[in-house]
N, CA, C and O atoms as a GROMACS GRO file, in nm:
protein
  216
    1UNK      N    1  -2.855  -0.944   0.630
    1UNK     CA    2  -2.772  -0.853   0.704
    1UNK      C    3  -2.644  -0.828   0.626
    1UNK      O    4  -2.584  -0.924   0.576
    2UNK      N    5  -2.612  -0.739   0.616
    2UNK     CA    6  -2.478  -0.651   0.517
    2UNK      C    7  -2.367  -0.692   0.637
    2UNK      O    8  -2.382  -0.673   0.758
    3UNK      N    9  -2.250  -0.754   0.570
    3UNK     CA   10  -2.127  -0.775   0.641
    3UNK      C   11  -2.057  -0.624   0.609
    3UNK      O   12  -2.070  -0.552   0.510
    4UNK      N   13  -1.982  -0.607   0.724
    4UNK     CA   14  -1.899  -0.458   0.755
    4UNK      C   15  -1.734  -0.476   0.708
    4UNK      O   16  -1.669  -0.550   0.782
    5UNK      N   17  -1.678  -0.427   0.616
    5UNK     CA   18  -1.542  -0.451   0.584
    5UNK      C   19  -1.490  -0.407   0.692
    5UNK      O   20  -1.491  -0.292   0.737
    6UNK      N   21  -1.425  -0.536   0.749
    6UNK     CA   22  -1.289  -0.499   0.850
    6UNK      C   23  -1.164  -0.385   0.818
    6UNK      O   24  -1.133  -0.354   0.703
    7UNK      N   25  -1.113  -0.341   0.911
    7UNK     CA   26  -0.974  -0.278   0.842
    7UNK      C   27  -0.880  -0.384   0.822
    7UNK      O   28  -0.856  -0.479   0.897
    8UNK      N   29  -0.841  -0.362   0.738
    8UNK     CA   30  -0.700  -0.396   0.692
    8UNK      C   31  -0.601  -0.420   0.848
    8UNK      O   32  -0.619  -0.331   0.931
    9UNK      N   33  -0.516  -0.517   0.881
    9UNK     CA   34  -0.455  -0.501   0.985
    9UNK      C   35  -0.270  -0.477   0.885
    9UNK      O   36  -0.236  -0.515   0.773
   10UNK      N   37  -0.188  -0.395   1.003
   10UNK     CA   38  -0.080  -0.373   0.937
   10UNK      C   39   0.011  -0.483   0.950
   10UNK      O   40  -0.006  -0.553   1.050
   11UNK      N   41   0.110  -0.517   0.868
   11UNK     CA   42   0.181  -0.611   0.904
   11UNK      C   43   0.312  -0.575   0.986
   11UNK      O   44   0.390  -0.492   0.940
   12UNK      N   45   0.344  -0.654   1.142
   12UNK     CA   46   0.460  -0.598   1.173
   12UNK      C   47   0.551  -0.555   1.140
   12UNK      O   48   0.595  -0.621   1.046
   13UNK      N   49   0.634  -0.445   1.175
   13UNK     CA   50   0.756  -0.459   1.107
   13UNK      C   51   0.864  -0.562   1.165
   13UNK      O   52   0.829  -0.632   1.260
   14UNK      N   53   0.990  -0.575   1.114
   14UNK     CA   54   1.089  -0.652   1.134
   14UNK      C   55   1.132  -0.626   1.293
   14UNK      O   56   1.150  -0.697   1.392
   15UNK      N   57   1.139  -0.498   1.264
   15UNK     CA   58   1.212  -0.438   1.375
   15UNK      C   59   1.141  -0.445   1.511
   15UNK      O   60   1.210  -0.452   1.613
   16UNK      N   61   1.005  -0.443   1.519
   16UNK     CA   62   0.876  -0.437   1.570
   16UNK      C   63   0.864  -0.637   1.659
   16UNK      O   64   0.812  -0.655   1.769
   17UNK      N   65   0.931  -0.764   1.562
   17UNK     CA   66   0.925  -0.855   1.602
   17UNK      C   67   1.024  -0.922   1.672
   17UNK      O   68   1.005  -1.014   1.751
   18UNK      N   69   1.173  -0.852   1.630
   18UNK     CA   70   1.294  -0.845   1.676
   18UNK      C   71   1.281  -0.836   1.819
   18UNK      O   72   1.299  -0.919   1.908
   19UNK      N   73   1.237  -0.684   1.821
   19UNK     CA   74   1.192  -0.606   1.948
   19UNK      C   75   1.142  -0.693   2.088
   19UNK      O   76   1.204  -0.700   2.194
   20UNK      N   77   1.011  -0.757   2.054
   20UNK     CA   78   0.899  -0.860   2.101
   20UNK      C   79   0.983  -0.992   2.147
   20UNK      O   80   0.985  -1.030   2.264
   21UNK      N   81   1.028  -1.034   2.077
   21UNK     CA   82   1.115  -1.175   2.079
   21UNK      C   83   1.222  -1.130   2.163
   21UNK      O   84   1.240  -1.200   2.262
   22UNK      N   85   1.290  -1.040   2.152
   22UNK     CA   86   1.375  -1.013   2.302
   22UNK      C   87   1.375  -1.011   2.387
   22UNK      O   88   1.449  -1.060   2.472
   23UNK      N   89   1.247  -0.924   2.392
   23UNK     CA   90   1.198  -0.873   2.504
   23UNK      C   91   1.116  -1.027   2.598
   23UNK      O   92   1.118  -1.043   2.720
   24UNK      N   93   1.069  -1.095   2.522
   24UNK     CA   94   1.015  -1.202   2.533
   24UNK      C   95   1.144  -1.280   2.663
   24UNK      O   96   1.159  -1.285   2.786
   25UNK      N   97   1.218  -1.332   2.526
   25UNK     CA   98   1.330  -1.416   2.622
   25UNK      C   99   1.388  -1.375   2.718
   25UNK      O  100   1.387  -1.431   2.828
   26UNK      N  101   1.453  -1.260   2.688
   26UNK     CA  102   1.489  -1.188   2.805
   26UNK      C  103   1.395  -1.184   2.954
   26UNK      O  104   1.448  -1.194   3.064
   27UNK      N  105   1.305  -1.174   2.942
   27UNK     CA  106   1.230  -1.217   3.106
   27UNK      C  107   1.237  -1.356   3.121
   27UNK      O  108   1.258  -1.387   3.238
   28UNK      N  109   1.222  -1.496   3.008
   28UNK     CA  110   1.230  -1.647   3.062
   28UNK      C  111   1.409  -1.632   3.089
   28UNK      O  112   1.458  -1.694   3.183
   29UNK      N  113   1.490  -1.552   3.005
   29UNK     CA  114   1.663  -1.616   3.074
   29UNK      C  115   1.721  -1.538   3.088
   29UNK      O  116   1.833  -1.522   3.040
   30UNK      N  117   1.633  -1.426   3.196
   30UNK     CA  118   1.705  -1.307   3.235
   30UNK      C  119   1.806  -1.233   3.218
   30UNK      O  120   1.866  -1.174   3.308
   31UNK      N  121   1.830  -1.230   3.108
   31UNK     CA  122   1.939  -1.134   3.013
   31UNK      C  123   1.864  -1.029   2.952
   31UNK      O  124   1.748  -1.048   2.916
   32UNK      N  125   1.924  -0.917   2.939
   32UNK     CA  126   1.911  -0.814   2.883
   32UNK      C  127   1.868  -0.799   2.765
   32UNK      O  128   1.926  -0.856   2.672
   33UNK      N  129   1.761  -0.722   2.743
   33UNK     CA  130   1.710  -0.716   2.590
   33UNK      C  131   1.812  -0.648   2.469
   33UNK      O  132   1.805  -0.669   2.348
   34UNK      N  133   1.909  -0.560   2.539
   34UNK     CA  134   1.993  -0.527   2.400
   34UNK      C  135   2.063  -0.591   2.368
   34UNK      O  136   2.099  -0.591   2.250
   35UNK      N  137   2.120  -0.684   2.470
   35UNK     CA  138   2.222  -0.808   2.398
   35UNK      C  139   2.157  -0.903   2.330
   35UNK      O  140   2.220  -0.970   2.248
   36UNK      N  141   2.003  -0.929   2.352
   36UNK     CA  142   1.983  -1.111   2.340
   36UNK      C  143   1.897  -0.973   2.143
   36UNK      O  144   1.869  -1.028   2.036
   37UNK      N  145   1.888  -0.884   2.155
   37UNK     CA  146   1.846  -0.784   2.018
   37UNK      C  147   1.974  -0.834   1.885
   37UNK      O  148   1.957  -0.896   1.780
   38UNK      N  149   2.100  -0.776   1.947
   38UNK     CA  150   2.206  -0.793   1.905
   38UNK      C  151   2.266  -0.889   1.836
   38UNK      O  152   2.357  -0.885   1.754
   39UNK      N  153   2.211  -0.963   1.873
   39UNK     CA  154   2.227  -1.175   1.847
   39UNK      C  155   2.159  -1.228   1.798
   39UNK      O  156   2.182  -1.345   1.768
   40UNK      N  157   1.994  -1.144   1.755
   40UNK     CA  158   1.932  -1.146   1.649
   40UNK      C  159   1.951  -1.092   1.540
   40UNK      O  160   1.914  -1.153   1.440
   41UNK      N  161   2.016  -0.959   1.526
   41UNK     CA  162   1.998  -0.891   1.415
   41UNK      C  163   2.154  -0.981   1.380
   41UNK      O  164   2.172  -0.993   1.258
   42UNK      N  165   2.238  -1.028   1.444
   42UNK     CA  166   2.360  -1.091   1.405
   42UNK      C  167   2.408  -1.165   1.431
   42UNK      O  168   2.516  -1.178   1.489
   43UNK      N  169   2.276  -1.291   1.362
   43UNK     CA  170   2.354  -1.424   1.396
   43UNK      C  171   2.488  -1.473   1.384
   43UNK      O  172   2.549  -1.422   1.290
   44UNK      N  173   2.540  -1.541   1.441
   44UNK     CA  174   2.632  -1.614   1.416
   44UNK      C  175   2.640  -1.693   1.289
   44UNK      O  176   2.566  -1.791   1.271
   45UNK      N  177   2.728  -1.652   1.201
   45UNK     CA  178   2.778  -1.778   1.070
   45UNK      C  179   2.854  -1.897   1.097
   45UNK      O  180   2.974  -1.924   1.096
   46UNK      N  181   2.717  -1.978   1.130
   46UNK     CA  182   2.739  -2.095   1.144
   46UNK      C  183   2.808  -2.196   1.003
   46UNK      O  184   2.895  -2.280   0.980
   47UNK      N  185   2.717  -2.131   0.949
   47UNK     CA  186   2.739  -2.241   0.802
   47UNK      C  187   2.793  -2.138   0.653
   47UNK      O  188   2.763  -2.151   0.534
   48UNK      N  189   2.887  -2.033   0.727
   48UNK     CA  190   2.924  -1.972   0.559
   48UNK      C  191   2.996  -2.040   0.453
   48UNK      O  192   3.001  -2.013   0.333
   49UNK      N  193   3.048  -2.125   0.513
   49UNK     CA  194   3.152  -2.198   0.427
   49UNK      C  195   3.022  -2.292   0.302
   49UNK      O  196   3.037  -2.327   0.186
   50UNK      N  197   2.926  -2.301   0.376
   50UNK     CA  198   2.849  -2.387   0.262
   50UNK      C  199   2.798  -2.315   0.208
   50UNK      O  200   2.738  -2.223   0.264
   51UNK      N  201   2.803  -2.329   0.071
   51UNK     CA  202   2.695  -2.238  -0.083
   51UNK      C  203   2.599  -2.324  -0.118
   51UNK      O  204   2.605  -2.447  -0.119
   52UNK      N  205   2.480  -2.228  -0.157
   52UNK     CA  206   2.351  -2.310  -0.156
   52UNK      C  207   2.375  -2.304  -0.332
   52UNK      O  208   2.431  -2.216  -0.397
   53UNK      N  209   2.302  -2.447  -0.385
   53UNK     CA  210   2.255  -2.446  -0.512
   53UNK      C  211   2.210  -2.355  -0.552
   53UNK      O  212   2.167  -2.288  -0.457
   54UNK      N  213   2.188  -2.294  -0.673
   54UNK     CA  214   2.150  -2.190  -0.784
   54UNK      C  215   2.073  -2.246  -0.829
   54UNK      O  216   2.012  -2.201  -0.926
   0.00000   0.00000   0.00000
């Protein structure tokens, strides 16, 4: 029996998982998806002061 090439699946985009993951939390801690969006695309700099090895 001849196997059938699958399609190719696309890979999410960024924006596409951002999206999902908000939307996600936002229903378990009932906050709003454009803020808890917002706080993804801009984490907090926690650690700028430290430089990573080269």
């Amino acid at each position: 029996m001849l196997k059938t090439a699958e399609p190719q699946r696309k890979k999410p985009s960024r924006k596409a998982v951002l999206r999902s993951v908000a939307s996600s939390t936002a229903v378990e801690t009932r906050t709003s998806v454009a803020q808890l969006e917002q706080q993804l695309k801009h984490p907090p700099a926690r650690f700028a002061h430290i430089k990573l090895a080269r």
